[in-house]
Z-matrix of the N, CA and C atoms (Angstrom, degrees):
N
C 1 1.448
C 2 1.530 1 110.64
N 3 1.396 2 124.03 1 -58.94
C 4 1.187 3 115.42 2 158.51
C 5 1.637 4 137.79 3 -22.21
N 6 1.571 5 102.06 4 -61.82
C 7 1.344 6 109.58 5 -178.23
C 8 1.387 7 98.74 6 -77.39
N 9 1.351 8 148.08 7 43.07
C 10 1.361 9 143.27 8 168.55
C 11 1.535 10 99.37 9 -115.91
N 12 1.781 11 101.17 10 -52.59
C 13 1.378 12 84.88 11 163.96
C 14 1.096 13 156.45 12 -91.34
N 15 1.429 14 99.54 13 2.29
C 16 1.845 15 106.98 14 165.17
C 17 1.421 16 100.09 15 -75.37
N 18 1.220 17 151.90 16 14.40
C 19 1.438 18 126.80 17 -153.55
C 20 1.818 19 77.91 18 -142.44
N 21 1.643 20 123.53 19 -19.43
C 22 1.191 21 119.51 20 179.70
C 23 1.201 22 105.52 21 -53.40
N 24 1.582 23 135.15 22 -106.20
C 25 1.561 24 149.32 23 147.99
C 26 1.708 25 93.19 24 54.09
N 27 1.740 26 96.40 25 -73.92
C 28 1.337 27 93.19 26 -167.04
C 29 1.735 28 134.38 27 -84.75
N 30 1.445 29 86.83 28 -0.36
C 31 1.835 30 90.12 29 167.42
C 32 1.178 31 113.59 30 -80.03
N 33 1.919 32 129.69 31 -18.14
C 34 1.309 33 111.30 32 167.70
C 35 1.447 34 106.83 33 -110.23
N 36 1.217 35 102.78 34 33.31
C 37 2.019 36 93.33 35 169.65
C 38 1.631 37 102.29 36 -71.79
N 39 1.652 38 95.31 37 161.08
C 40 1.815 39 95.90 38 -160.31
C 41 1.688 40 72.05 39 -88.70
N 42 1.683 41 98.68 40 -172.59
C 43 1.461 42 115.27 41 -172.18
C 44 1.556 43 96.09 42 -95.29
N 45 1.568 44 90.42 43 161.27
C 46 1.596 45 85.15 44 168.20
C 47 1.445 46 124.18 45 -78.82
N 48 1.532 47 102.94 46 152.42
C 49 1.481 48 103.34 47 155.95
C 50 1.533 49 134.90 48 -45.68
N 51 1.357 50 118.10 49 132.76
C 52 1.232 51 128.89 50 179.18
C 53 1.330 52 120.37 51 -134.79
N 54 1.457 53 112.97 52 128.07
C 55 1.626 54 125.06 53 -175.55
C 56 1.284 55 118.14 54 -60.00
N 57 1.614 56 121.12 55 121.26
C 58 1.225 57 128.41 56 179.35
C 59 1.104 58 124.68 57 -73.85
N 60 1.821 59 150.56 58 174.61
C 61 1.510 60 138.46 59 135.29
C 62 1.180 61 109.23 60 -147.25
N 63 1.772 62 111.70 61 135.03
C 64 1.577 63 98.58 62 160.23
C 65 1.653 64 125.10 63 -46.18
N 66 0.994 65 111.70 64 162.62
C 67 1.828 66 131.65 65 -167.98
C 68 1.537 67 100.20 66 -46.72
N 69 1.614 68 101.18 67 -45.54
C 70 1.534 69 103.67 68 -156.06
C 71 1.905 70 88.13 69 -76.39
N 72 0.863 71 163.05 70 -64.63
C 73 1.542 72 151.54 71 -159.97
C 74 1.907 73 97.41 72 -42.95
N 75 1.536 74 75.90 73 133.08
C 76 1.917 75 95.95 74 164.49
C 77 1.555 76 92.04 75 -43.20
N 78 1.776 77 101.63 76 159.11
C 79 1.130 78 112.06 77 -172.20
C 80 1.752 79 84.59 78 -118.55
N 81 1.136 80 107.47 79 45.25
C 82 1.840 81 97.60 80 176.33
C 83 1.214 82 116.61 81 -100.83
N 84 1.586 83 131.66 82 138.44
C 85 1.216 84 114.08 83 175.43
C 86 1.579 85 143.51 84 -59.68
N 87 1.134 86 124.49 85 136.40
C 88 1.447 87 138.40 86 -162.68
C 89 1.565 88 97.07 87 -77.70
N 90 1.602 89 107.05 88 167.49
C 91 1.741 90 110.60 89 -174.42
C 92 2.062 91 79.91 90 -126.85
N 93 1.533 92 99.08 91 139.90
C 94 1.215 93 98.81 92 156.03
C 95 1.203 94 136.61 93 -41.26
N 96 1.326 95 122.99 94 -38.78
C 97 1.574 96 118.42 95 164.54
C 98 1.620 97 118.21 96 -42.97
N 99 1.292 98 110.20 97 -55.28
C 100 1.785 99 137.96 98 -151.51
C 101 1.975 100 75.33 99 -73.24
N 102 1.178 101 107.01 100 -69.98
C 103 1.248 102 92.73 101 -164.82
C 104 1.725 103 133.39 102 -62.70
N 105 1.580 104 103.96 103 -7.86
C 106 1.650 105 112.00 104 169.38
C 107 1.813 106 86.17 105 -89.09
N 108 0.991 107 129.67 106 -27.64
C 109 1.652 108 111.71 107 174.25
C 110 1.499 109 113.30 108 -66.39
N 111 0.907 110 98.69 109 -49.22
C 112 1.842 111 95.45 110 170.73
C 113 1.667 112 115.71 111 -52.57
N 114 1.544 113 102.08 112 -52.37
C 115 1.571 114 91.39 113 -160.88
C 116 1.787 115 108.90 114 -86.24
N 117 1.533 116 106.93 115 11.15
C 118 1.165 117 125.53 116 173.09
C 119 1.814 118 117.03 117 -77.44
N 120 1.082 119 105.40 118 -20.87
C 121 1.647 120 126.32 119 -139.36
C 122 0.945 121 110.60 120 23.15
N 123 1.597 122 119.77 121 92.16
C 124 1.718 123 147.39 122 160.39
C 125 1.518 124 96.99 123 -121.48
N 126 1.483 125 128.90 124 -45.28
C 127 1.486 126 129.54 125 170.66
C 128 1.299 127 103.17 126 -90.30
N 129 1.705 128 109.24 127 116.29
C 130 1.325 129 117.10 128 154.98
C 131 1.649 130 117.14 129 -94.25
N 132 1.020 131 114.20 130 -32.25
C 133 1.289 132 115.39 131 -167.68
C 134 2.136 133 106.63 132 -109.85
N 135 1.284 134 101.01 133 160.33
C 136 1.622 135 100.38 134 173.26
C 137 1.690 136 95.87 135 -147.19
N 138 1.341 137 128.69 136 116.09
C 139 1.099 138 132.01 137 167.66
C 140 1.370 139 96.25 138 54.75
N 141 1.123 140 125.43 139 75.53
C 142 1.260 141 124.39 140 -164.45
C 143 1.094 142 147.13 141 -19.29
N 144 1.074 143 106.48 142 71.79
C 145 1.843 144 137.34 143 178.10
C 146 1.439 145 94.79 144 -132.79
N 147 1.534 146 105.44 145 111.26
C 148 1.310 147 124.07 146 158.24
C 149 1.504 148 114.87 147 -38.02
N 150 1.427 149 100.13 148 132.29
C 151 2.027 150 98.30 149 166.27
C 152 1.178 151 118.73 150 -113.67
N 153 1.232 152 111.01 151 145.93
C 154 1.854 153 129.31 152 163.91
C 155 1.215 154 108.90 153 -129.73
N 156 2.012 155 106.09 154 116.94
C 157 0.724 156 127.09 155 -137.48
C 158 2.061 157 91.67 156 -119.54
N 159 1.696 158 121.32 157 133.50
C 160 1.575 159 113.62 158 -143.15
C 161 2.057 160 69.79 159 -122.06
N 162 0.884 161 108.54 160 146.19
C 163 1.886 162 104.65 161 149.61
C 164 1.916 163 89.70 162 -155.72
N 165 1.141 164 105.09 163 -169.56
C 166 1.131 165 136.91 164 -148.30
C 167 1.752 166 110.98 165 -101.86
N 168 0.912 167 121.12 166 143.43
C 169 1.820 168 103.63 167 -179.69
C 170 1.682 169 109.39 168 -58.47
N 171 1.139 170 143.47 169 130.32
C 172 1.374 171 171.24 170 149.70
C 173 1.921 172 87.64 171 12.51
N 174 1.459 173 111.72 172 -59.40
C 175 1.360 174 107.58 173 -176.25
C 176 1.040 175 130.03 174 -79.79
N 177 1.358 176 128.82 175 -10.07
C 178 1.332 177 136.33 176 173.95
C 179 1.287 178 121.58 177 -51.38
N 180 1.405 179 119.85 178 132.14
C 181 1.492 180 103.42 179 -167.39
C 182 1.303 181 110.71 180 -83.03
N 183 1.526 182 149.87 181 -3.19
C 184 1.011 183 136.07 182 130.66
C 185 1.577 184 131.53 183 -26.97
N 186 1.221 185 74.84 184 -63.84
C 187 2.026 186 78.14 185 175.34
C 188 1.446 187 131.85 186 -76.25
N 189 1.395 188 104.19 187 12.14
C 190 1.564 189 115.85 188 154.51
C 191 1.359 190 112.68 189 -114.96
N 192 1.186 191 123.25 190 8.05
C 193 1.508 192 116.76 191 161.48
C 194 1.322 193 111.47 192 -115.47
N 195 1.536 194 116.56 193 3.25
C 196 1.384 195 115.22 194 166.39
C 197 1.821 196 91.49 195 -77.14
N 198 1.155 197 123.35 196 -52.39
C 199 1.228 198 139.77 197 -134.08
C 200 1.572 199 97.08 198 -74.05
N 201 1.312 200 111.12 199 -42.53
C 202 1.323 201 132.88 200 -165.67
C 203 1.856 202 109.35 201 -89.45
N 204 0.973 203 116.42 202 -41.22
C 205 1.490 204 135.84 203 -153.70
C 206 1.827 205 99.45 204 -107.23
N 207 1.420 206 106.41 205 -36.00
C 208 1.668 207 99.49 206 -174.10
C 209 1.605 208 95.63 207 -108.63
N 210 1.174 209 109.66 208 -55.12
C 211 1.769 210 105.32 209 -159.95
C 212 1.544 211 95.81 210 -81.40
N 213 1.454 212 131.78 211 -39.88
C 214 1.269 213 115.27 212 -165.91
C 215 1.452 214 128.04 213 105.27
N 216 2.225 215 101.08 214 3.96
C 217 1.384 216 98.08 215 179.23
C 218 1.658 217 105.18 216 -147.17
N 219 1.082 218 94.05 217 148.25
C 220 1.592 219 90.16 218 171.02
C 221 1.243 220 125.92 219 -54.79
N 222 1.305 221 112.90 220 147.18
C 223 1.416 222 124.27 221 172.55
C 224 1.199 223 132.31 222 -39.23
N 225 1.328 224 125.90 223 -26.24
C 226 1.462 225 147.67 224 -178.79
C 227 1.792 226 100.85 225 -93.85
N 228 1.098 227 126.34 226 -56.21
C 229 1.723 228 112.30 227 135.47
C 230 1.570 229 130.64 228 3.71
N 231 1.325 230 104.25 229 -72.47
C 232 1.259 231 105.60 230 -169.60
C 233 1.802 232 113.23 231 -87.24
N 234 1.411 233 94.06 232 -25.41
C 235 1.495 234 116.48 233 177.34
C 236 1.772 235 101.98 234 -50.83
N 237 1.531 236 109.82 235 -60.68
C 238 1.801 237 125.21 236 179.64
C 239 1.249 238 100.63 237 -42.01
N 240 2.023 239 100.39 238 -61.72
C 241 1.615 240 83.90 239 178.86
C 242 1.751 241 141.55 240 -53.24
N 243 0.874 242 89.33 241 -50.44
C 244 1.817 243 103.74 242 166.46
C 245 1.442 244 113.46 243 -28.62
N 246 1.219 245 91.99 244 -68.31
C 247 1.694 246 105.67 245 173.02
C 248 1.346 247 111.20 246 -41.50
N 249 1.096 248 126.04 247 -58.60
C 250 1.683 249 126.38 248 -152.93
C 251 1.180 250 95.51 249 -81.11
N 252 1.554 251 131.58 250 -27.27
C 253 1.449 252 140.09 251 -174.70
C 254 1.737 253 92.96 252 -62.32
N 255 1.562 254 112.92 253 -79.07
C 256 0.685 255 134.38 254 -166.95
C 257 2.168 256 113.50 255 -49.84
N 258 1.151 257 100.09 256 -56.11
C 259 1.966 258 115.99 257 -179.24
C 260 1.557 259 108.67 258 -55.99
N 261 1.535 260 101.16 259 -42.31
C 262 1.654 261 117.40 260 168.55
C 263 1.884 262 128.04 261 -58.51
N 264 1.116 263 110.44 262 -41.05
C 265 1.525 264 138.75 263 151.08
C 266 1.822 265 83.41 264 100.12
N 267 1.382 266 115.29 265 28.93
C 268 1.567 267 105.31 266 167.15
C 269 1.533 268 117.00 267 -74.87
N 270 1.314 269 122.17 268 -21.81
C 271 1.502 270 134.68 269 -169.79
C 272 1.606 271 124.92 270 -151.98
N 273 0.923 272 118.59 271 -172.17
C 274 1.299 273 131.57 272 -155.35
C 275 2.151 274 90.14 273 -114.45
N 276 1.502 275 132.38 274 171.83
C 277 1.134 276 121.12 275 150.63
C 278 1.521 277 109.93 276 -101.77
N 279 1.445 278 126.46 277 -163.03
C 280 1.624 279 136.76 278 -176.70
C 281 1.784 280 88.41 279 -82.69
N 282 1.282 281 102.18 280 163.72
C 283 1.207 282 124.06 281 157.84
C 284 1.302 283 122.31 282 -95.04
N 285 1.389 284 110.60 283 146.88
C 286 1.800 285 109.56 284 -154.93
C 287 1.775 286 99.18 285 -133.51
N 288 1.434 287 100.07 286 112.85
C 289 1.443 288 114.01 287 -177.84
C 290 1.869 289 101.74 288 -114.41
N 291 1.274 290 95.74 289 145.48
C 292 1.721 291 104.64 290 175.58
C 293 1.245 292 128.83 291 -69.00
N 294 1.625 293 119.63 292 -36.46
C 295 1.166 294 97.63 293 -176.66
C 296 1.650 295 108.35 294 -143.33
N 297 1.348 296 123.33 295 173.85
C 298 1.457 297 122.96 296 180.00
C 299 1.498 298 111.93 297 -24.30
N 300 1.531 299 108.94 298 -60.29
C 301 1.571 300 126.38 299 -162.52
C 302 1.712 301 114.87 300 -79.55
N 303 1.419 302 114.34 301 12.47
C 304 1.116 303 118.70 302 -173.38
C 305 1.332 304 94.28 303 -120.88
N 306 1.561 305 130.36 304 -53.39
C 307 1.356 306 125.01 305 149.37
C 308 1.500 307 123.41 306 -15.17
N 309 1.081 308 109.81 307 -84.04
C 310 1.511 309 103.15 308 163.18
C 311 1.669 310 144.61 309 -52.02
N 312 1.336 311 105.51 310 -25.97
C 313 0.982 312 99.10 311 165.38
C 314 2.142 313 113.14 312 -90.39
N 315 1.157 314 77.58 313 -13.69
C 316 2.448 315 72.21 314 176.06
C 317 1.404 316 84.36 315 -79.98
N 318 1.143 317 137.77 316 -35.54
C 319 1.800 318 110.04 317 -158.80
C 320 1.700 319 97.72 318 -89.06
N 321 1.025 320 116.70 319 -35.73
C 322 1.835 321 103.26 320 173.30
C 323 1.140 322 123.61 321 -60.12
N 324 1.560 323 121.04 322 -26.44
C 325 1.426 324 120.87 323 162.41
C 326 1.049 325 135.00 324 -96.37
N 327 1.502 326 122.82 325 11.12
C 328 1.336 327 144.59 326 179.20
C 329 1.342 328 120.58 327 -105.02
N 330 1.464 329 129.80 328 75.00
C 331 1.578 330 122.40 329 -173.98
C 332 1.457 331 104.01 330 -59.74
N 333 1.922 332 106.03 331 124.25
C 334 1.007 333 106.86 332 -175.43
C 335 1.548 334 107.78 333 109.78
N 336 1.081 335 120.82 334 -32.68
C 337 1.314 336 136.59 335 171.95
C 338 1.383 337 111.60 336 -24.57
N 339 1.344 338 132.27 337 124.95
C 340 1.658 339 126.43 338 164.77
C 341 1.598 340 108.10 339 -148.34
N 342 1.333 341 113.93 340 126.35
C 343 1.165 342 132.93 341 173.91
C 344 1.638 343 128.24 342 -134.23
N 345 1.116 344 103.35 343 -158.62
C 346 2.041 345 108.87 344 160.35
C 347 1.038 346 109.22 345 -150.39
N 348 1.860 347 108.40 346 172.40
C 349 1.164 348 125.44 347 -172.99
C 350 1.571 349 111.30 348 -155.47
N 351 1.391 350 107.20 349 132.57
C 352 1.420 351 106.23 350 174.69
C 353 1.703 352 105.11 351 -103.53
N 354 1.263 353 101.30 352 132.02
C 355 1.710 354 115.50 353 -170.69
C 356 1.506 355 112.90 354 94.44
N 357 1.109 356 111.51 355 -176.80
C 358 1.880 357 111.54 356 170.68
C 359 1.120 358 124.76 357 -49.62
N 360 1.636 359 115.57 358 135.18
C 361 1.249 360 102.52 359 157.77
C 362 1.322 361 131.96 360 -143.72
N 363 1.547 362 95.57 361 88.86
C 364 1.290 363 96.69 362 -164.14
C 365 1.941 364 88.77 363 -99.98
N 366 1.146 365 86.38 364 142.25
C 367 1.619 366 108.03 365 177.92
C 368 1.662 367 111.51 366 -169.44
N 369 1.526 368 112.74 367 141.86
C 370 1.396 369 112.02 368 175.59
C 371 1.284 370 108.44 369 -83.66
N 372 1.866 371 99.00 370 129.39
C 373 1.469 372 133.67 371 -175.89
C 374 1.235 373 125.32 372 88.79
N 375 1.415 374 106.18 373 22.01
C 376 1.613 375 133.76 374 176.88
C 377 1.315 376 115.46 375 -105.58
N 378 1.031 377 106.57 376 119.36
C 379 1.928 378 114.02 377 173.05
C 380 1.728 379 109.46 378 -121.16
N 381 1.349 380 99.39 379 106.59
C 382 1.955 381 94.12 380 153.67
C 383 1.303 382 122.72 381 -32.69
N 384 1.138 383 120.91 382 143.60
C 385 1.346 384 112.49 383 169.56
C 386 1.660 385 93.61 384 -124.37
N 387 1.662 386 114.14 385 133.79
C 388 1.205 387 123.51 386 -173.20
C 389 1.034 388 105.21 387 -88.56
N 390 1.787 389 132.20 388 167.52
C 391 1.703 390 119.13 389 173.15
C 392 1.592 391 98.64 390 -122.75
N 393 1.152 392 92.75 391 133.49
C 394 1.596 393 113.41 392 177.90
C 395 1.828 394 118.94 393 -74.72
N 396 1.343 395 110.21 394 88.38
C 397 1.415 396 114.83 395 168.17
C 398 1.880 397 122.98 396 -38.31
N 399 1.999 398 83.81 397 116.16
C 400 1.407 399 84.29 398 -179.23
C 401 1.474 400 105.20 399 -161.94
């Protein structure tokens, strides 16, 4: 009985988050750095195709387990960054959609598009983007 429920917890843990891209972005793998530069807005561009960059409102619990689980920083992290991007007038901030299905659908119609997703995502004009161990 015990070992049923330590082993419970994790049969309904959700999946992890995984980085989205419209079709048109290289399908090459990203390095953790490149990708906290992106979701930082310090990377605007990738092989030169401009990015617009979609996440989730700050509280969503997705977007603290993207934040936490993929990039490695808290939400308030990426929040500073934004700001300084933004207060500085060097950049633009991310675009902020409500829910899973809006995510996916702004990054399929957005060449250039980059976001995440917790669970599948299969959708037309959506590409995973894998991360390159380094």
């Amino acid at each position: 009985m015990l070992a049923f429920l330590l082993v419970a917890p994790s049969v309904n843990a959700a999946p992890p988050p995984v980085v989205i891209a419209h079709e048109s972005l290289p399908d090459n793998a990203i390095t953790l750095p490149m990708l906290r530069a992106i979701f930082s807005m310090r990377l605007q561009t990738l092989q030169g195709e401009r990015l617009t960059v979609f996440v989730l409102d700050s509280r969503h619990p997705d977007h603290e387990a993207f934040s936490k689980e993929v990039l490695g920083v808290f939400p308030y992290q990426l929040q500073n960054a934004w700001n300084r991007v933004i207060f500085s007038g060097t950049g633009r901030g991310p675009v902020t959609v409500e829910s899973r299905q809006e995510m996916l659908r702004q990054v399929s119609r957005t060449p250039g598009g980059v976001g995440y997703v917790t669970g599948p995502a299969d959708h037309p004009g959506i590409r995973v983007i894998s991360m390159e161990a380094r």
